[in-house]
GUDREN-803511 format. One line per 4 residues: number of its first residue (from 1); their letters; for each residue x negated, y negated, z of N, C-alpha, C. Coordinates in steps of 0.001 Angstrom, whole numbers, plus 500000, padded with zeros to 6 digits. Layout:
! GUDREN-803511
NUM	a	X:Y:Z:X:Y:Z:X:Y:Z  ...;
! end
This chain:
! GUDREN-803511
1	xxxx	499170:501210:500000:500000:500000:500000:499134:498737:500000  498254:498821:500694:497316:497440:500991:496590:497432:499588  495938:498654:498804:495395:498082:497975:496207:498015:496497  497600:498444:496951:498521:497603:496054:498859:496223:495593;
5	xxxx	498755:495949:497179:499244:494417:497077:497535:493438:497250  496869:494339:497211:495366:493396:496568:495597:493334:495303  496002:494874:494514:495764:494189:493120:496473:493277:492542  497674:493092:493277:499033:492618:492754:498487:490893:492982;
9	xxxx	497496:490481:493951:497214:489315:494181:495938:489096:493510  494778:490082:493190:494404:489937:491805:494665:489375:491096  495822:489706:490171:496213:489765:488728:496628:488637:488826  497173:487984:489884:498012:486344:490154:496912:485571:490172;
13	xxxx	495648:485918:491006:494819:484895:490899:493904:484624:489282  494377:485562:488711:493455:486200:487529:494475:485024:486549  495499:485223:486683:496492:484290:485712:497147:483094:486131  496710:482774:487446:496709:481504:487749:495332:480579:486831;
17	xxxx	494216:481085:487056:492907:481035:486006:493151:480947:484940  493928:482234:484059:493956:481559:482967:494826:480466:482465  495683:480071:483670:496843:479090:483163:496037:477690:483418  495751:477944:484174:494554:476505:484794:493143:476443:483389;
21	xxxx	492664:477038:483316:491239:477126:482026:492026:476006:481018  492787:476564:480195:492741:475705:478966:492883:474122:479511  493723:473789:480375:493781:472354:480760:492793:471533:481137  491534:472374:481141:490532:471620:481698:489386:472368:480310;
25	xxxx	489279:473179:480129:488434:473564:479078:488831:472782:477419  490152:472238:477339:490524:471703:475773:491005:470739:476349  491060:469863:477036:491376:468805:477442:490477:467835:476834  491025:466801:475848:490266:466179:475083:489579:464409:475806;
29	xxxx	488540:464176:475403:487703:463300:476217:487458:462127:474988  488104:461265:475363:488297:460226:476923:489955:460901:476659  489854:460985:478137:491646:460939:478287:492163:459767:479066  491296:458846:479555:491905:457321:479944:491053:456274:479757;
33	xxxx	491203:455372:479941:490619:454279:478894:489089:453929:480144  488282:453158:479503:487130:452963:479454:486751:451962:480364  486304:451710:481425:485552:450487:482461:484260:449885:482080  484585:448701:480911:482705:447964:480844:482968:447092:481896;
37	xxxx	481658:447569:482218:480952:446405:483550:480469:445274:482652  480409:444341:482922:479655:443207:482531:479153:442707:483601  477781:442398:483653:477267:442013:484902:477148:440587:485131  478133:439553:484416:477799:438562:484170:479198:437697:483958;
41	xxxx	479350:436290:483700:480722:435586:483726:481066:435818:482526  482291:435381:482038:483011:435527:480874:482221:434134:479877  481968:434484:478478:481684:433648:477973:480162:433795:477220  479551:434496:478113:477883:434727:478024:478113:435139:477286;
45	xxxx	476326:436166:476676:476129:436768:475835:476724:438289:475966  476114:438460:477185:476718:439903:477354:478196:440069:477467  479155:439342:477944:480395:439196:477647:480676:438982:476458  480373:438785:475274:480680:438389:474001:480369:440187:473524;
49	xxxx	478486:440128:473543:478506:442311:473115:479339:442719:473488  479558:442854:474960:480724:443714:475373:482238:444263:474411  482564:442804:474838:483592:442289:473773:483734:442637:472565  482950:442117:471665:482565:442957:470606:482927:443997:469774;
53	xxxx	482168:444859:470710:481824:446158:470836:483309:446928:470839  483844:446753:472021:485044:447314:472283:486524:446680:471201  486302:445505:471065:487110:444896:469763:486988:446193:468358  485813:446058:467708:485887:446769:466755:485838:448011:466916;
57	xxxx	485635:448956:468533:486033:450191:468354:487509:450066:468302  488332:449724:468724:489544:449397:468877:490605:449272:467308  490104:448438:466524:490486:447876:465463:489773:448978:464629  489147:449608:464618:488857:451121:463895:489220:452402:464235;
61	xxxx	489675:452367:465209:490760:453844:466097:489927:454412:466326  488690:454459:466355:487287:455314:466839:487495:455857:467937  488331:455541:468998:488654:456658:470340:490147:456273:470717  490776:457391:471500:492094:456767:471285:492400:456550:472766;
65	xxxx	491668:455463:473704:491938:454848:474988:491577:453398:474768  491418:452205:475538:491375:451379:475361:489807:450861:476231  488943:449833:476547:488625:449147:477106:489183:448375:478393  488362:448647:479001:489148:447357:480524:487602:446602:480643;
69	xxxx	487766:445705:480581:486285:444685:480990:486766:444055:482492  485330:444286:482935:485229:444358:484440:484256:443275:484544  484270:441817:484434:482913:440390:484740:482408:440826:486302  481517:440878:486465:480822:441330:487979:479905:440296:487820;
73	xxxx	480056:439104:488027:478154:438113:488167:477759:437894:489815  476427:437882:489700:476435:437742:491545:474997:438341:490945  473887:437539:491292:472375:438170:491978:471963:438311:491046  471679:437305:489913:471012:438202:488708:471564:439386:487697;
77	xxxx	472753:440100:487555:472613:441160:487320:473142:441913:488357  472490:442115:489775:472631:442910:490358:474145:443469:491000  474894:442992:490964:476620:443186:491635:477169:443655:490667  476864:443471:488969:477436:444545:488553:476467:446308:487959;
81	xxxx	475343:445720:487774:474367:446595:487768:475118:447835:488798  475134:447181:489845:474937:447888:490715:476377:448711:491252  476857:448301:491113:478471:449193:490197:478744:450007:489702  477753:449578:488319:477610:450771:487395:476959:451748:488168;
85	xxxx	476155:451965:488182:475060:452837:488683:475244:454234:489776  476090:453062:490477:476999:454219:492378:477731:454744:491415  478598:454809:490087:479420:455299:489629:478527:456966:488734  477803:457487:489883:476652:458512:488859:477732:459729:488306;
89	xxxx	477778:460200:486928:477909:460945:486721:479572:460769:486067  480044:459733:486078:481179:459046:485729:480955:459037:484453  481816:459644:483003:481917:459606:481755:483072:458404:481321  483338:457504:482604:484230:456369:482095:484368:455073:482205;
93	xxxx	482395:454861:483010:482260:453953:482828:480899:453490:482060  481014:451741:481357:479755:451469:480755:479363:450128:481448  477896:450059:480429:477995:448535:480734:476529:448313:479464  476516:447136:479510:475184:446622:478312:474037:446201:479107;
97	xxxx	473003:446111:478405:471623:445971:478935:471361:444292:478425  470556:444079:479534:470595:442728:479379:468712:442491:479718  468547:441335:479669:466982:440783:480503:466787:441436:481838  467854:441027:482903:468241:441067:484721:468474:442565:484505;
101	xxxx	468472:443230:483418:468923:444988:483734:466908:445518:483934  466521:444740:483361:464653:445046:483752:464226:444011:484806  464597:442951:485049:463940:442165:485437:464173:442011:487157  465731:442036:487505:466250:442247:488916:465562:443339:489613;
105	xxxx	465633:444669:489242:464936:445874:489622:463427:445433:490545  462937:444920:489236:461026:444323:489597:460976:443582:490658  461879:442584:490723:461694:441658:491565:462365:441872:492776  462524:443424:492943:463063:443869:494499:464311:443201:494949;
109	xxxx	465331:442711:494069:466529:442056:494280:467845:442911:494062  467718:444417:493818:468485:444775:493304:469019:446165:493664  469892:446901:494214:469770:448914:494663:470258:449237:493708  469482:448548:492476:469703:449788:491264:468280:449698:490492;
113	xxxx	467759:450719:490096:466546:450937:488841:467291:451635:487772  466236:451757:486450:466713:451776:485041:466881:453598:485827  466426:453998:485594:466707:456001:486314:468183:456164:487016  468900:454322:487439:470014:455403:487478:471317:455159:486337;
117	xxxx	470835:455044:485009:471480:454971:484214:471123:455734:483506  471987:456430:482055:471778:457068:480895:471875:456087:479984  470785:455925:479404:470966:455166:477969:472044:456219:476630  472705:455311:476336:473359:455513:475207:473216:455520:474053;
121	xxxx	472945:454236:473592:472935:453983:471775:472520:452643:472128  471414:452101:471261:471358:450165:470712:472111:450423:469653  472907:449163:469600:473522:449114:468289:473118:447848:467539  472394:446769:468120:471660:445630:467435:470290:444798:468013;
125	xxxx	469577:444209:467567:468631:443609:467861:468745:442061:467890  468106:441582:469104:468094:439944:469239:466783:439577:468943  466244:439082:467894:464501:438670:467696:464457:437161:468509  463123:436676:468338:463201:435220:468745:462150:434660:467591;
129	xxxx	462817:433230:467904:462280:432602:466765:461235:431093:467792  460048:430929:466605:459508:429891:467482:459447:428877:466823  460171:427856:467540:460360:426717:466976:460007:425321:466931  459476:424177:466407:458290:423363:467314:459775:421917:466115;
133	xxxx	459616:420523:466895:460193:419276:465759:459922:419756:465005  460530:419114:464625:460500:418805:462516:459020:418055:462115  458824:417080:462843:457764:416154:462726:456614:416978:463413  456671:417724:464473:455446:418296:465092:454346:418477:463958;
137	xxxx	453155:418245:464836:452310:418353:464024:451791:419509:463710  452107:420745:464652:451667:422040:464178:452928:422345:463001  451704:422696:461923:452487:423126:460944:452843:424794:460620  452099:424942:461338:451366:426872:461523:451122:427204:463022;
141	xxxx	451233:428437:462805:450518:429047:464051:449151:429046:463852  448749:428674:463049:446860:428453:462745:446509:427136:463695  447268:426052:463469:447426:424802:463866:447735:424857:465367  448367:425716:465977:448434:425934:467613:447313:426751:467823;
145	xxxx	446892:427511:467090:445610:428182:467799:444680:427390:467939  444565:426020:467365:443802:424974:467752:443250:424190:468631  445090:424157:469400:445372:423307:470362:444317:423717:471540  443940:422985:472379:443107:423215:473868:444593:423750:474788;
149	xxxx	445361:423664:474672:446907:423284:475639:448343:423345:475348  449154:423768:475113:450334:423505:474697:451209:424210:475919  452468:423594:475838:453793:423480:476579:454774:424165:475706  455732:424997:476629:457153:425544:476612:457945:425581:477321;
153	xxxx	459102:425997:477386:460067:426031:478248:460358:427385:478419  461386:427437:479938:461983:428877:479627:463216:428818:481155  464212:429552:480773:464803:429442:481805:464633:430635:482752  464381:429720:484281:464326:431781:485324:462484:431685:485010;
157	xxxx	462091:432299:486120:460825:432467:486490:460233:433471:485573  461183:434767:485252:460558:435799:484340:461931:435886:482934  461559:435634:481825:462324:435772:480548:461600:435805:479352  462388:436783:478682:462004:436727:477230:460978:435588:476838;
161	xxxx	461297:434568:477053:460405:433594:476091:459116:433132:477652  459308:433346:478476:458093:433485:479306:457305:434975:478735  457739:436022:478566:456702:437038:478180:456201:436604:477010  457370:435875:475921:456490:435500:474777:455306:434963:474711;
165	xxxx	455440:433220:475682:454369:432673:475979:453106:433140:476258  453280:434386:477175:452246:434750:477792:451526:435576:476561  451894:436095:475568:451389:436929:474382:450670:436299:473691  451381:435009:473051:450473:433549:472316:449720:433122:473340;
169	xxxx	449446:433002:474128:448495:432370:475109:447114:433518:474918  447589:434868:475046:446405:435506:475057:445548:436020:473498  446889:435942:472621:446673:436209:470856:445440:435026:470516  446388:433476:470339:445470:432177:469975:444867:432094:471182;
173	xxxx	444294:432581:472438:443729:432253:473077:443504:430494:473536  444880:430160:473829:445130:428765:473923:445718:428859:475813  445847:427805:476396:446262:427922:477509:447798:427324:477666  448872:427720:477607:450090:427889:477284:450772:427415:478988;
177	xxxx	451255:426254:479243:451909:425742:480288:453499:426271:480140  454248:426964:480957:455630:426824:480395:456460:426601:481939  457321:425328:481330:458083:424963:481910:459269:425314:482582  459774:425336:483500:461166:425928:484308:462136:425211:484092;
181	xxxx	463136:425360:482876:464462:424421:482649:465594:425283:483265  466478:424417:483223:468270:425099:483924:468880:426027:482478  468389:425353:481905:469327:426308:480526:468495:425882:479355  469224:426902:478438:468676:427007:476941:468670:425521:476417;
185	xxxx	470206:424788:476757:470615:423442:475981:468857:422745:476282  468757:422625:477911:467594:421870:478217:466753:422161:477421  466151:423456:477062:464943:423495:476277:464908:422802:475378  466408:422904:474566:466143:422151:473142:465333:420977:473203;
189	xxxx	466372:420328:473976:466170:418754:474635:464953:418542:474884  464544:419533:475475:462288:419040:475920:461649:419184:474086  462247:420215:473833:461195:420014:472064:461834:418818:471300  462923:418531:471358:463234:417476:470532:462941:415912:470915;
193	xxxx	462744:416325:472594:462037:414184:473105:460882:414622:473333  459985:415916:472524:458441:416089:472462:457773:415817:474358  458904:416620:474787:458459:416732:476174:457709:418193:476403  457857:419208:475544:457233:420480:475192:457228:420525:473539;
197	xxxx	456380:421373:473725:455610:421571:472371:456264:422312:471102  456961:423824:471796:457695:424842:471251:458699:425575:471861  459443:426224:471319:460261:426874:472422:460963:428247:471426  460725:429232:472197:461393:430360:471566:463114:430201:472233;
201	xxxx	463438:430927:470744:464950:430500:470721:465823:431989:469494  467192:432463:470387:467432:433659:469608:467602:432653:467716  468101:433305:466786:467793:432791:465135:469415:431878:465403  470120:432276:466052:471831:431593:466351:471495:430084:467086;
205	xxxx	470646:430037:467747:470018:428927:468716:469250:427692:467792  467989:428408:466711:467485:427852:465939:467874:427353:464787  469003:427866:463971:469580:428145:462909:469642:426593:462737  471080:426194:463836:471880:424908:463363:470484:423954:463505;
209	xxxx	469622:423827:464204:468453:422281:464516:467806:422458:463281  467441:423819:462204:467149:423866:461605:467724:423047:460222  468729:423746:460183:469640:423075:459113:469913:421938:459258  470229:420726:460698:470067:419872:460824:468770:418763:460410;
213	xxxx	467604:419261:459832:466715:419008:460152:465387:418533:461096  466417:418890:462452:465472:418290:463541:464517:419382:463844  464072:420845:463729:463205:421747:464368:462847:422282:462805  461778:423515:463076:460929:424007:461713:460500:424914:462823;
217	xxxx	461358:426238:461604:460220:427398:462344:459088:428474:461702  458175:428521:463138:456845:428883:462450:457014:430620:462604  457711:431093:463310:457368:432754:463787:458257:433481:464223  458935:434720:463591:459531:435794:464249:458764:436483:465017;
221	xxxx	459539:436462:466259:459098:437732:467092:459509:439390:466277  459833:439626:465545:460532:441193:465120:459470:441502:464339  459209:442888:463986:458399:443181:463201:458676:443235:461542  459921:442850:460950:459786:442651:459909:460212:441121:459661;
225	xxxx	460652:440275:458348:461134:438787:458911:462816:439549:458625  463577:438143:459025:464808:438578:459487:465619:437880:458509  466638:438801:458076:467440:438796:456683:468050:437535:456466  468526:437158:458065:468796:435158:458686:467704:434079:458421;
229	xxxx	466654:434732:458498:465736:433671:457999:464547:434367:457240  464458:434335:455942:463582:435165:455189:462472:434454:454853  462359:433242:454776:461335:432751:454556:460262:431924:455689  460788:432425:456711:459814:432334:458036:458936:434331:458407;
233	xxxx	457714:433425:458748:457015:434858:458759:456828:435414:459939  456780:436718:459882:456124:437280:461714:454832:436870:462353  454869:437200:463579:454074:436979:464104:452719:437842:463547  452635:438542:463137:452111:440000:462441:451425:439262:461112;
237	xxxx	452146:439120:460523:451800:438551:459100:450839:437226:459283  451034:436648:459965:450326:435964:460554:448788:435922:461258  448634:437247:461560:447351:437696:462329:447435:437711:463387  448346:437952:464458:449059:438031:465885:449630:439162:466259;
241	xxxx	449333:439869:466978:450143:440977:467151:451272:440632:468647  451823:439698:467553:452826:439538:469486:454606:440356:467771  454681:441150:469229:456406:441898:468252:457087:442140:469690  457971:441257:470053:459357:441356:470995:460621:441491:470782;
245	xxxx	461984:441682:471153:462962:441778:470542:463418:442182:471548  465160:441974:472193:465735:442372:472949:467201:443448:472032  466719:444775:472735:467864:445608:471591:469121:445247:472733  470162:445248:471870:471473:444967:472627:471929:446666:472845;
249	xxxx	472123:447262:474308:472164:448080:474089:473396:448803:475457  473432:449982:475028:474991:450735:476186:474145:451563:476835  474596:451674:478084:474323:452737:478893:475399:452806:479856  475378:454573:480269:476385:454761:481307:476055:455257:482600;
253	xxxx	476313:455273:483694:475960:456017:485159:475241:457443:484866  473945:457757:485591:473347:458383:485407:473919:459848:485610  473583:460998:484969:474679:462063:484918:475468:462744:484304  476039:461327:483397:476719:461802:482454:476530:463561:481921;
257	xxxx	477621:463770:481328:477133:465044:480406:476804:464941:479019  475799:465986:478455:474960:465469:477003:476387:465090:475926  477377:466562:475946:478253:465900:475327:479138:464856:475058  479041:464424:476055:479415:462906:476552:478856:462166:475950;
261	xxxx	477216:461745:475947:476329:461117:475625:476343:461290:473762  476491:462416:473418:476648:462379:471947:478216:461808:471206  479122:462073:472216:480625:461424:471997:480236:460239:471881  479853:459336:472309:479606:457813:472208:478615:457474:471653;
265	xxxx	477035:458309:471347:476279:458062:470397:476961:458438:468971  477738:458714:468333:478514:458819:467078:479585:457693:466993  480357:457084:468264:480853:455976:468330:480418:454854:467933  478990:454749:468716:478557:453173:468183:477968:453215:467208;
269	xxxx	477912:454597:466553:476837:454491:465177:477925:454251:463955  478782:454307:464014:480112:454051:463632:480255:452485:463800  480269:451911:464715:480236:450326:465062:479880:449927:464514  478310:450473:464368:476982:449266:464083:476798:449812:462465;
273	xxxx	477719:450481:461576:477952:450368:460424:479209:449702:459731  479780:449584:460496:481333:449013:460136:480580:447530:459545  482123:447085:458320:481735:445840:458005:482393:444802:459163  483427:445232:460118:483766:444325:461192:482664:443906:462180;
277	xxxx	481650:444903:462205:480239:444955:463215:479692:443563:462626  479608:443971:461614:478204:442398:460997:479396:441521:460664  480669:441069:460575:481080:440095:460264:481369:439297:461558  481638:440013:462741:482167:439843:464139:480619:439383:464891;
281	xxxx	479748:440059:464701:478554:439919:465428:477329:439552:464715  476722:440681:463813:475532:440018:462943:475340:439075:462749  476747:438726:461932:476238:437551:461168:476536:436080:462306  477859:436444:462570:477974:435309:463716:476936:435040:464648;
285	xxxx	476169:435970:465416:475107:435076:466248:473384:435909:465630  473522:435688:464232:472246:436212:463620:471186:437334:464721  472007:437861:464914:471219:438988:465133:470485:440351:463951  470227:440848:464418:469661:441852:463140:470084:443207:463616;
289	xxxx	470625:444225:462490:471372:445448:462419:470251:446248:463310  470914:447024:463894:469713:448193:464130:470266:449558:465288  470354:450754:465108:470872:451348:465604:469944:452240:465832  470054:453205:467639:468869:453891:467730:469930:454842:468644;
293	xxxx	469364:456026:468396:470441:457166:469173:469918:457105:470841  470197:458211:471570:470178:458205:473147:468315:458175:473271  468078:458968:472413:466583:459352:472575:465916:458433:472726  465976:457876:471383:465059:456471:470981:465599:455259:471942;
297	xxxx	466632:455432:472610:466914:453851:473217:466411:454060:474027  466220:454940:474947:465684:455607:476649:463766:455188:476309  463194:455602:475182:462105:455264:474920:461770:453813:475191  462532:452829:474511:462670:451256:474175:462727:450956:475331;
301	xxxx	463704:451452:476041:464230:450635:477335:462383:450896:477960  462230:452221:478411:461092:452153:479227:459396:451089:478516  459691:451251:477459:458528:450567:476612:458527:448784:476998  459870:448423:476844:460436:447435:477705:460191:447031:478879;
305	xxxx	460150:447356:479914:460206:447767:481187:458531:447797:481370  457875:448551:480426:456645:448681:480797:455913:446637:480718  456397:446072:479234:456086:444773:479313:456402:443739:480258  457276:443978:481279:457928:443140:481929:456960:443432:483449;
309	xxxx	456416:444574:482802:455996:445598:484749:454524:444407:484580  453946:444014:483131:452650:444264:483192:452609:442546:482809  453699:441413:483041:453630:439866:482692:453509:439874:484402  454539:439909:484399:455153:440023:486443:453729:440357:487391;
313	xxxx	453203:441181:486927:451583:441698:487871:450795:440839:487457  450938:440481:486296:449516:439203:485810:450228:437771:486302  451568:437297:486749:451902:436154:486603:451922:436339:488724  451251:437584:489409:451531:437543:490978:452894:437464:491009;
317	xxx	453810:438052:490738:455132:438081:490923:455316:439445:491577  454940:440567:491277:454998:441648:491914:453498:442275:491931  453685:443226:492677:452041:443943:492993:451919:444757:492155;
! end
């Protein structure tokens, strides 16, 4: 009798299993819509990718849940960074990589490092452009390697165009002062009342002073020149080996599962070919196309990370 009614509770637990399996084994992913973090206010840059991003998956039916954007600013980066991150192993939430996603970490401001995220996919590149008046007298980067001295700007103690500086300073072997402004607008403002010398600036920043005629630019940071401005040369072509670029890029809470990670690396590769991608983004803030799967972005990011480890130790900012 007893080992009747074992088997009899067997066979129930046996087909309770299989009634339970398929609901979780074919249960199709995403089954509810999507949490980007933005670590930053509405309006920025990274609020605009974000945006973006999730716009034209949307308007292409590429997944069938929606976006929820989540603005987290507070500390650099760090309040929403750090959001993302406690969320380990979560396939439903994202967020974009920014400067403060390398730079907060370093500067001990932050309980999140790049390890506790999975990189995803870049789906575009931000180059910088260097830009001096119209009237300046450097006409070349031959003509600054001249200089005994020159001045820049930059906003924030450690940024993009502070690592730049520090590259031309050691390339032309010139001694490169750079200045601490509140914002980008300010920089302009110091190169145009020739209160600084040059100022790196994304090609969306440079474009209009250009066309205005008030600025002239001498140098892409990217390693090839940029389809936005073709007749300005690299730094490379030039005889400089300075090549920077910030990839705009996704990552999710560390954990994820691979299939996961390939579900959304086929997503944004999808994005960052669409003609809504370059009409919505490319072209609007001249960025340059460029798409790199999970592998190659996890590489970048750390290659990244390594330049920022090694300005910061030479500038006494960290040990």
């Amino acid at each position: 009798m007893n080992i009747s009614i074992a088997a009899r509770l067997a066979t129930a637990c046996a087909a309770l299993a299989l009634l339970s399996a398929p609901a979780s084994a074919n249960a199709e992913y995403p089954e509810k819509n999507i949490r980007m973090i933005i670590p930053f206010g509405a309006g920025g840059g990274s609020d605009v990718l974000a945006r973006t991003i999730g716009s034209v998956i949307k308007d292409l039916k590429l997944v069938p849940v929606d976006f929820m954007y989540e603005n987290l600013p507070g500390s650099s980066g760090a309040r929403g960074y750090k959001e993302a991150s406690r969320r380990k192993g979560d396939p439903y939430t994202m967020a974009t990589v920014s400067v403060s996603f390398f730079t907060t970490p370093l500067l001990g401001r932050a309980p999140f490092k790049q390890d506790d995220f999975t990189p995803i996919a870049a789906i575009s590149m931000s180059p910088y452009v260097l830009a001096v008046k119209s009237d300046s007298p450097y006409q070349s980067l031959k003509d600054m390697a001249q200089s005994k001295r020159l001045t820049t700007g930059t906003v924030g103690v450690v940024s993009d165009a502070r690592l730049l500086a520090d590259m031309v300073s050691k390339q032309m072997k010139v001694k490169v002062d750079v200045v601490p402004f509140d914002g980008e607008g300010e920089i302009t403002t110091g190169v145009l009342g020739k209160h600084i010398d040059f100022m790196f600036g994304n090609p969306s920043e440079i474009m209009p002073q250009i066309e205005a005629g008030t600025m002239r630019a001498l140098a892409v940071s990217a390693g090839q020149r940029l389809s936005s401005m073709p007749d300005v040369p690299t730094f490379k072509e030039q005889g400089y080996d300075i090549e920077h670029t910030m990839l705009r890029s996704v990552v999710m809470p560390k954990g994820v599962k691979p299939e996961v990670v390939a579900y959304w690396e086929n997503v944004l590769r999808k994005v960052a070919e669409s003609k809504e991608w370059k009409e919505r983004y490319l072209d609007r803030y001249k960025d340059e196309p460029r798409y790199e799967d999970a592998k190659q972005t996890a590489a970048l990011i750390q290659q990244t990370n390594q330049r920022y480890v090694a300005i910061m130790k030479e500038l006494d900012i960290i040990k």
